[in-house]
Backbone as CSV, one residue per row, in Angstrom:
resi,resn,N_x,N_y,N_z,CA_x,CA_y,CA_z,C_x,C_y,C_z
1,UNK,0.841,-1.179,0.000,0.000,0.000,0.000,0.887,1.244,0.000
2,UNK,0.943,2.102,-0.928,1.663,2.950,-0.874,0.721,4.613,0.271
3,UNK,1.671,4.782,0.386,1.547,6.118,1.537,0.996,7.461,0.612
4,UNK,0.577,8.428,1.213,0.350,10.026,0.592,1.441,10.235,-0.073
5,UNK,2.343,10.541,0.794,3.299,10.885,0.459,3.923,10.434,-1.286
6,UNK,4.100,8.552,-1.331,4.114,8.361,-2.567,3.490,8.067,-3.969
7,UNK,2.130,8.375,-3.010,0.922,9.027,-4.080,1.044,10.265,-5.075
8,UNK,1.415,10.716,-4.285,1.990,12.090,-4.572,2.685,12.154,-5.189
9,UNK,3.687,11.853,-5.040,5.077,12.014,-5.974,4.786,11.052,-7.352
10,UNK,4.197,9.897,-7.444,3.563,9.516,-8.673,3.058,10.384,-9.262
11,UNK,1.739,11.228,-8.906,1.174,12.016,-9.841,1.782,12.829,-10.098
12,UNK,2.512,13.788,-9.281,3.487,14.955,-10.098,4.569,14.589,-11.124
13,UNK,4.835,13.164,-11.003,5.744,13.072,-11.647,4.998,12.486,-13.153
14,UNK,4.140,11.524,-13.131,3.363,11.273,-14.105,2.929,13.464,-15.112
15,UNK,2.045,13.277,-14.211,2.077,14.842,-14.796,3.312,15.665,-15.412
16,UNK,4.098,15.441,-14.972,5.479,16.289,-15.492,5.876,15.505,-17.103
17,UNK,5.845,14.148,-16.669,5.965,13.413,-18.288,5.115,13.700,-19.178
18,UNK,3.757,13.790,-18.385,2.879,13.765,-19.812,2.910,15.204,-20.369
19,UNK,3.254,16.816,-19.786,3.644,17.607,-19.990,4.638,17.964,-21.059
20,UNK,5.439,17.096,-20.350,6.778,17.127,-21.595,6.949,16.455,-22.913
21,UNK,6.127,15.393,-22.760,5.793,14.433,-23.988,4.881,15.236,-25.047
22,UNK,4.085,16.275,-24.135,3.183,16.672,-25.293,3.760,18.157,-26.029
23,UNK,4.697,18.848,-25.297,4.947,19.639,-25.913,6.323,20.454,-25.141
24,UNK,7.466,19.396,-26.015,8.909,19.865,-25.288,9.315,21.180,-26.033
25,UNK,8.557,21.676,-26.665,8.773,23.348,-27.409,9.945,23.227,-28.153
26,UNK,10.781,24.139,-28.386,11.137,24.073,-30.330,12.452,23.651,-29.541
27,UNK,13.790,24.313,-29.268,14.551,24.461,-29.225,15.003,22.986,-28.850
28,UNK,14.252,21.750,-27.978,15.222,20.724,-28.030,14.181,19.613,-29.052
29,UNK,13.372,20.341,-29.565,12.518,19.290,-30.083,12.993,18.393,-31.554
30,UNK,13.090,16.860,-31.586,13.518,16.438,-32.326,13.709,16.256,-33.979
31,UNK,12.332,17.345,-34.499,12.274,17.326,-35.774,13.143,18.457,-35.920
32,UNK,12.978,19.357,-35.067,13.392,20.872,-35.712,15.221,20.560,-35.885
33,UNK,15.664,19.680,-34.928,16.806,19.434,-34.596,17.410,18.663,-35.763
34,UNK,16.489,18.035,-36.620,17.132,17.782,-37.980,17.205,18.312,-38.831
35,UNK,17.110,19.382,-38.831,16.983,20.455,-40.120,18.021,21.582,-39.091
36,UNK,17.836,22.041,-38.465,18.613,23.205,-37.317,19.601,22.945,-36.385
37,UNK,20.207,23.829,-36.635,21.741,23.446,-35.466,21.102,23.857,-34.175
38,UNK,21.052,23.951,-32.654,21.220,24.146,-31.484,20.558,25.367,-31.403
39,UNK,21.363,26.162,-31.938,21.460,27.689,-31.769,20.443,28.452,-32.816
40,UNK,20.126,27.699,-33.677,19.230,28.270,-34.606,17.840,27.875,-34.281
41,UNK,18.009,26.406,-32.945,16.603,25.773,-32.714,15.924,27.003,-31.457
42,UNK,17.214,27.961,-30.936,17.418,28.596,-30.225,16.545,29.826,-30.506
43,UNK,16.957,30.514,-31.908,16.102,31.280,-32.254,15.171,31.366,-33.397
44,UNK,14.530,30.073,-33.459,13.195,29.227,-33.543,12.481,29.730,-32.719
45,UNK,12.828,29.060,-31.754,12.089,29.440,-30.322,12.066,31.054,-29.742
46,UNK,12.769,31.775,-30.093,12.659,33.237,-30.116,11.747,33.575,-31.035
47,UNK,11.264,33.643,-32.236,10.765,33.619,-33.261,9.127,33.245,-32.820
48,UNK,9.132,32.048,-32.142,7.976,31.646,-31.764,7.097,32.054,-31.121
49,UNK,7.960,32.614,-29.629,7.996,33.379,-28.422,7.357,34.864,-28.312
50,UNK,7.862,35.207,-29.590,7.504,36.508,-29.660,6.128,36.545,-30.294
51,UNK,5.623,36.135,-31.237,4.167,35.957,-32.113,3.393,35.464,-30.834
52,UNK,4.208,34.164,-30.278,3.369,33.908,-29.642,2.728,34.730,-28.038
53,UNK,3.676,35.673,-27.537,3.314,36.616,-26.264,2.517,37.644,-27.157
54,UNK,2.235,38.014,-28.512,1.752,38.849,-29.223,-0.012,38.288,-29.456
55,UNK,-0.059,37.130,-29.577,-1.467,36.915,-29.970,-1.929,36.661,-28.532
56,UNK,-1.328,35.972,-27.499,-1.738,35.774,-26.110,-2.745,36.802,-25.228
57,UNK,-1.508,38.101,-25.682,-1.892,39.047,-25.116,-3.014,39.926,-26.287
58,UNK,-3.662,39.944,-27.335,-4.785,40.074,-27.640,-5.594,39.448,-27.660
59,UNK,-5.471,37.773,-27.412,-6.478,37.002,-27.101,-6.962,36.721,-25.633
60,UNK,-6.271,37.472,-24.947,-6.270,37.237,-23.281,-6.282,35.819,-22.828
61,UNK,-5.602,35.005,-23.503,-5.314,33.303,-23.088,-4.183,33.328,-22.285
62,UNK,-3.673,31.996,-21.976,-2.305,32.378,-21.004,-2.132,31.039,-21.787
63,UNK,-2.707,29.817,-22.013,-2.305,28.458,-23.394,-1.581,28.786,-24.217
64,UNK,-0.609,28.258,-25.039,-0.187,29.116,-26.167,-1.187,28.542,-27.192
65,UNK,-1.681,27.248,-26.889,-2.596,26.441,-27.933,-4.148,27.234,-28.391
66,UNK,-4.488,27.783,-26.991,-6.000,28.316,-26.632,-5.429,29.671,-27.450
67,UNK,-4.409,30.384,-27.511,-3.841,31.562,-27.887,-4.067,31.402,-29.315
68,UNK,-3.801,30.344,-29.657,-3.303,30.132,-31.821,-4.578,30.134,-31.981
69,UNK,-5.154,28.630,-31.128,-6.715,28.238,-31.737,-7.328,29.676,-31.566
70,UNK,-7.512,30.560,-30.625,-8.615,31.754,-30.703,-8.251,32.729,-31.693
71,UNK,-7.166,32.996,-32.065,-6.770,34.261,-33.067,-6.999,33.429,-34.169
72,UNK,-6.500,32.915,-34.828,-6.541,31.641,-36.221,-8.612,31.673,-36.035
73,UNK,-9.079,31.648,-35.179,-11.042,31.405,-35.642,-11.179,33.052,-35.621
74,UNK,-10.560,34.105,-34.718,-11.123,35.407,-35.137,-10.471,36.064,-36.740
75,UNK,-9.441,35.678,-37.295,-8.886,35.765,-38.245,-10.152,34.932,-39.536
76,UNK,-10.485,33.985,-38.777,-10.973,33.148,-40.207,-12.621,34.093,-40.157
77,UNK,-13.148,34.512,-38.814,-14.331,34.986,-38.783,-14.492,37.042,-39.521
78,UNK,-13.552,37.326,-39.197,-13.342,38.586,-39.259,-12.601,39.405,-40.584
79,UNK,-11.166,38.550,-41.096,-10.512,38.790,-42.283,-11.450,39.188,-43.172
80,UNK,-11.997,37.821,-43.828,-13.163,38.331,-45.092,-14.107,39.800,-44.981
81,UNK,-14.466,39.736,-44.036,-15.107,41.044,-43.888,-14.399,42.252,-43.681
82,UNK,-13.390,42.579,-43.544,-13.001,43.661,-43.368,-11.575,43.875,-44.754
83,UNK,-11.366,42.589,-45.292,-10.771,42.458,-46.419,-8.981,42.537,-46.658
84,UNK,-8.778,42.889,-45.052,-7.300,42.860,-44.511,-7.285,42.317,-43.330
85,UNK,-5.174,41.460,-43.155,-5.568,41.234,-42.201,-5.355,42.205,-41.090
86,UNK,-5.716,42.182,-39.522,-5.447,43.110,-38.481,-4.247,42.869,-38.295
87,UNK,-3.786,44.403,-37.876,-2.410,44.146,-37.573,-2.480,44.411,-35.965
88,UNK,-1.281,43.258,-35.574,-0.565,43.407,-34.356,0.566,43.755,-33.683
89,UNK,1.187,45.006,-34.601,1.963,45.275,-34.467,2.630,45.903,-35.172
90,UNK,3.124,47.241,-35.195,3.698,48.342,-36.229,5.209,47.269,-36.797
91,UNK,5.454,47.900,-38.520,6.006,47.291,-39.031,7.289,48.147,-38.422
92,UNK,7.814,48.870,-37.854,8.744,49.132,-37.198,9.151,48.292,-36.089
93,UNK,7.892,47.964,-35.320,8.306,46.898,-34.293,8.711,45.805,-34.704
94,UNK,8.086,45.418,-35.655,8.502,44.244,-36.630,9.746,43.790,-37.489
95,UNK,10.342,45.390,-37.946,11.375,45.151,-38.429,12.473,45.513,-36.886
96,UNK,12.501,46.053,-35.872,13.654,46.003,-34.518,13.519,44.410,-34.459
97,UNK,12.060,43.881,-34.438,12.106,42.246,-34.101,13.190,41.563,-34.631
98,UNK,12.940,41.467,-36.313,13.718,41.131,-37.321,15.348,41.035,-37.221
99,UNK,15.347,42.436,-36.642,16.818,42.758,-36.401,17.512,42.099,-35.420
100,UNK,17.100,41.637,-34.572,17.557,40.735,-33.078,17.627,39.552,-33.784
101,UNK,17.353,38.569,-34.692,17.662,37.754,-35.426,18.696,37.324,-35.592
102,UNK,19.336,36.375,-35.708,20.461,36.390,-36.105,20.154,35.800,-37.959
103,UNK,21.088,37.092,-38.374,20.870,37.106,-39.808,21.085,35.781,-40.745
104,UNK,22.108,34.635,-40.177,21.892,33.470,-41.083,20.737,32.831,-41.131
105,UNK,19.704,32.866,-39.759,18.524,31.915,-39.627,17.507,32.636,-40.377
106,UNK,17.451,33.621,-40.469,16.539,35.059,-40.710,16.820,34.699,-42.395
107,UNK,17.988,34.139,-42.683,17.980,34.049,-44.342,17.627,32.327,-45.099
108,UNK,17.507,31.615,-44.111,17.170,30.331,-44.440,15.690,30.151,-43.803
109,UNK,15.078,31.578,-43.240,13.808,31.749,-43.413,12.704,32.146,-44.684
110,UNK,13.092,33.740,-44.284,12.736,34.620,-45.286,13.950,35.097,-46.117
111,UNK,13.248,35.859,-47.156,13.948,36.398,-48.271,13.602,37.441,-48.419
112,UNK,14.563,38.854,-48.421,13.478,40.039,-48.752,13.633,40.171,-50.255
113,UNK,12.920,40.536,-50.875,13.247,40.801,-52.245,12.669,42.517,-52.793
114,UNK,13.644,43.052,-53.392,13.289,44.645,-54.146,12.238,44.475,-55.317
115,UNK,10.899,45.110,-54.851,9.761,45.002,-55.729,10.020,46.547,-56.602
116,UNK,9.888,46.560,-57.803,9.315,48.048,-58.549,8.312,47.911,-59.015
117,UNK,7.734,49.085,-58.641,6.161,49.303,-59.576,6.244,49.933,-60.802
118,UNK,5.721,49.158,-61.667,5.737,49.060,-63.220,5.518,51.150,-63.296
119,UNK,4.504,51.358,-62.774,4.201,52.740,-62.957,4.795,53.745,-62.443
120,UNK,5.362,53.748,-61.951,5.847,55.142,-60.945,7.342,54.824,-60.144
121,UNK,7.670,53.539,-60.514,9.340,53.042,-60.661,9.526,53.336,-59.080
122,UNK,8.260,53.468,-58.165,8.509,53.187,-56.782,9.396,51.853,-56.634
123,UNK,10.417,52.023,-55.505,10.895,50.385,-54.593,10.396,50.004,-53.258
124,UNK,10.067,48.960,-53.195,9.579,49.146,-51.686,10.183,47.301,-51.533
125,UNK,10.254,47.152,-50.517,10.744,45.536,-49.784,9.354,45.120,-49.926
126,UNK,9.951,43.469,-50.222,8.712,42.650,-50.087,9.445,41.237,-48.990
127,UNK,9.132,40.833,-48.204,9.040,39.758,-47.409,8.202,38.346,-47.907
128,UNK,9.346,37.577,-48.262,8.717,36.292,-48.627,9.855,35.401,-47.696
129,UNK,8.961,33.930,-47.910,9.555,32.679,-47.415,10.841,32.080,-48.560
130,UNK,11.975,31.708,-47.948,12.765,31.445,-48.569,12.698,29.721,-49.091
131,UNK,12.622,29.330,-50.160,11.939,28.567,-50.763,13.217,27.144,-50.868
132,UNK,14.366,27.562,-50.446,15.093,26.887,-50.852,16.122,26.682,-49.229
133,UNK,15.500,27.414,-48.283,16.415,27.544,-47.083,16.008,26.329,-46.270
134,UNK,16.430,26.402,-45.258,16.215,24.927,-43.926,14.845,24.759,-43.840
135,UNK,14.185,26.598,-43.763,13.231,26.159,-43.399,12.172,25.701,-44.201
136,UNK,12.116,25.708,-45.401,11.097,24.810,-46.742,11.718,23.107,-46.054
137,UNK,13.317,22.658,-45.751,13.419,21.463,-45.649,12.099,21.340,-44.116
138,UNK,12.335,21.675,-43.564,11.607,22.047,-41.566,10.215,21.563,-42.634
139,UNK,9.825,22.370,-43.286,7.940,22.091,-43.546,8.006,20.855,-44.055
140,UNK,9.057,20.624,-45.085,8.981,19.135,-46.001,8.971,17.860,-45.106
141,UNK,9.766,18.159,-43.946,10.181,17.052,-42.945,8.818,17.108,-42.241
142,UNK,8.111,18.295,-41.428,7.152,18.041,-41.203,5.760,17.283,-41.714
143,UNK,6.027,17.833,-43.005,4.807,17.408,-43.926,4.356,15.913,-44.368
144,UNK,5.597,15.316,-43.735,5.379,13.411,-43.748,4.448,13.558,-42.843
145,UNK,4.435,13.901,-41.999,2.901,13.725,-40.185,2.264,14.648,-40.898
146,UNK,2.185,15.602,-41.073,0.991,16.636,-41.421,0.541,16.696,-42.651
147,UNK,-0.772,16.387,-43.473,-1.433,16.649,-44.878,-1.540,18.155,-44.874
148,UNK,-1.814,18.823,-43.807,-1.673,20.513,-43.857,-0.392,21.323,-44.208
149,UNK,0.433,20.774,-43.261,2.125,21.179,-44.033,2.525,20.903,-44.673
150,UNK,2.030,19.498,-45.623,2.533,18.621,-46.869,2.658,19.584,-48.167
151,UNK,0.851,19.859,-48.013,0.233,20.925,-48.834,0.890,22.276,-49.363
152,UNK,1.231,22.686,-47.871,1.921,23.814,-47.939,3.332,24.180,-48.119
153,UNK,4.173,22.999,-47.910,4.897,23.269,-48.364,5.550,22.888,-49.835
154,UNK,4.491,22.013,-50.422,4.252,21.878,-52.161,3.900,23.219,-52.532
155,UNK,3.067,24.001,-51.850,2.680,25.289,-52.752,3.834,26.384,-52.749
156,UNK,4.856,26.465,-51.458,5.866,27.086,-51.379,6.789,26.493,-52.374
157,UNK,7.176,25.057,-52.718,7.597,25.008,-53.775,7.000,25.135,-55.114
158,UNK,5.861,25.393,-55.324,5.825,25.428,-56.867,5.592,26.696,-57.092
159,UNK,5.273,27.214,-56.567,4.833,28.948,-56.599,6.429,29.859,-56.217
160,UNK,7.387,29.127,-55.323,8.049,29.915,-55.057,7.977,31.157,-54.168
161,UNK,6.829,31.369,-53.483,6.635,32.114,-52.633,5.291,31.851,-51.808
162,UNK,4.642,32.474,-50.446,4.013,32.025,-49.903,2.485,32.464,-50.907
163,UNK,1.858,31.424,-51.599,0.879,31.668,-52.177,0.082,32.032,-51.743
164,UNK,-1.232,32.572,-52.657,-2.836,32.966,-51.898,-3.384,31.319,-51.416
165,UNK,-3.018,30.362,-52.129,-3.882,29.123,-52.264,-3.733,29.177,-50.534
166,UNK,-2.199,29.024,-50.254,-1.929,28.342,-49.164,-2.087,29.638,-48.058
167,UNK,-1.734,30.730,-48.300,-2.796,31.956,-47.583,-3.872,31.240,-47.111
168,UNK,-5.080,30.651,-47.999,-6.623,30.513,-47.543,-6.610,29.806,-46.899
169,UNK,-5.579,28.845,-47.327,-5.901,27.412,-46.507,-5.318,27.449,-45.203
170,UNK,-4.999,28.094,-44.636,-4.329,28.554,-42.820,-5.851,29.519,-42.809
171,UNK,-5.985,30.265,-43.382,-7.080,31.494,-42.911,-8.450,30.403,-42.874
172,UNK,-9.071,29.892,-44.024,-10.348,29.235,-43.636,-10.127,28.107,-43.050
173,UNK,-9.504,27.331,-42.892,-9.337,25.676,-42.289,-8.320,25.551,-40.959
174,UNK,-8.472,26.699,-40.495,-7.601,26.484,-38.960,-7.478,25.171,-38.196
175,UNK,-9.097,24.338,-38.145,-8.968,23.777,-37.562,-7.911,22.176,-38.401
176,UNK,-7.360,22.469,-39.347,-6.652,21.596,-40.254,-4.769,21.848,-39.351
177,UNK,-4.929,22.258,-38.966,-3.167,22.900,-38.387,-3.545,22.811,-36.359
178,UNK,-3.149,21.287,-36.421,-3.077,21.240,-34.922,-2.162,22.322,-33.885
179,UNK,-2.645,23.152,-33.605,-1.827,23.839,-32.753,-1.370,23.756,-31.026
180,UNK,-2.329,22.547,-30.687,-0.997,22.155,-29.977,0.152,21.082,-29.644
181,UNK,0.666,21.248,-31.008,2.217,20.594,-31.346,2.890,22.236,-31.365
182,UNK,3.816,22.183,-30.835,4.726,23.519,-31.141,5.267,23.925,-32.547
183,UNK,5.461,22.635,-32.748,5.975,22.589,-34.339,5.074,23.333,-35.060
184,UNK,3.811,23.071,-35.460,2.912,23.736,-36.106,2.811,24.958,-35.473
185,UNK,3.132,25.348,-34.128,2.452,26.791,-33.382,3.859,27.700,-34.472
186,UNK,4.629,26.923,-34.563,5.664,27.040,-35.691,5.898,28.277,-36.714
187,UNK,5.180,27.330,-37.303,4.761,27.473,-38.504,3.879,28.452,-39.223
188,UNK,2.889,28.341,-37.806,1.907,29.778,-37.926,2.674,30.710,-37.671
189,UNK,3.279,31.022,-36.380,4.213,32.151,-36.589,4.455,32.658,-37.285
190,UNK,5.859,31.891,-38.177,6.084,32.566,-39.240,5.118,32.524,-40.383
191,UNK,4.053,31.957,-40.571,3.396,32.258,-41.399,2.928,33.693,-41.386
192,UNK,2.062,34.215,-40.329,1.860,35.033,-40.135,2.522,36.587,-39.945
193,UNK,4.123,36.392,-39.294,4.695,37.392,-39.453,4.821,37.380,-40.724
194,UNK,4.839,36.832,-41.880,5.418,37.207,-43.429,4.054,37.633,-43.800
195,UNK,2.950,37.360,-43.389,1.826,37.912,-43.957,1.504,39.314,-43.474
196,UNK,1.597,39.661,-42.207,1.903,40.985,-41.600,2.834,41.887,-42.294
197,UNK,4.045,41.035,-42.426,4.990,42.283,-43.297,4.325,42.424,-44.490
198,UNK,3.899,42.098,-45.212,3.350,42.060,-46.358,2.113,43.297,-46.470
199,UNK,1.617,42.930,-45.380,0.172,43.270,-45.119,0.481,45.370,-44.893
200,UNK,1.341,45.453,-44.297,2.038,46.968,-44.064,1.800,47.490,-44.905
């Protein structure tokens, strides 16, 4: 017959495993770790961290899961109607973000590329996904477990940049992108910061 005492210490400790089993977050987690060195899983997880204290705190969740799932259904309820998405955050804050980066991971992310307008020979930056960096391998590797990241990251390769197709398909089918795996809380991230810069 075991005692309180080692009642106790079973369940906390049970609890602590099943905690960690379900979501050991980016930096030691084993997929990201095949595509990313240490230090880059490092600021993954910076990357993550930040979107993710950003939607938390407009969704008033303290989950990061309850955080994705509620912004991802006000996004899918609200976008269409107002025909942009909301922003959370000035593209100044966005680009100091950017800048804390460390610039090799930041380039086997995104890509900025110099847009001109045919008419008026304006330049302005455009922010896309880098199609050929770790992180297209990160979605491809994912996309064996996920038909949602499979998808998406076929459309990043054939399009070469983050398409409208695969735009809709995060905006109407949220509930298709389990968010609580970190990996995917991922993914939205950066999905979303490149759609934000964009969106500026």
């Amino acid at each position: 017959m075991l005692n309180s005492k080692s009642k106790i210490f079973i369940l906390l400790s049970s609890f602590f495993l099943i905690g960690c089993s379900q979501d050991e977050g980016i930096r030691n987690n084993e997929t990201v770790l095949k595509v990313f060195s240490p230090s880059e899983a490092e600021g993954l997880e910076k990357i993550c961290d930040f979107f993710t204290n950003v939607i938390c705190d407009t969704t008033k969740e303290t989950n990061p899961a309850d955080c994705y799932s509620n912004y991802m259904a006000d996004l899918k309820a609200e976008t269409p109607l107002i025909g942009a998405y909301p922003y959370l955050f000035s593209k100044i804050e966005q680009d100091d973000f950017f800048e804390s980066i460390d610039s090799d991971l930041f380039s086997e992310i995104w890509r900025m590329d110099d847009v001109i307008s045919g008419e008026d020979n304006n330049t302005w930056i455009e922010l896309g996904l880098n199609n050929r960096g770790k992180y297209a391998e990160y979605l491809e590797l994912l996309g064996e477990e996920f038909v949602s990241i499979k998808e998406y990251h076929d459309d990043l390769l054939m399009y070469g940049v983050l398409a409208a197709s695969a735009q809709a398909k995060v905006l109407m089918f949220p509930e298709n992108y389990d968010v609580n795996d970190a990996r995917i809380r991922l993914v939205i991230a950066i999905h979303y910061l490149t759609i934000l810069y964009q969106s500026e």
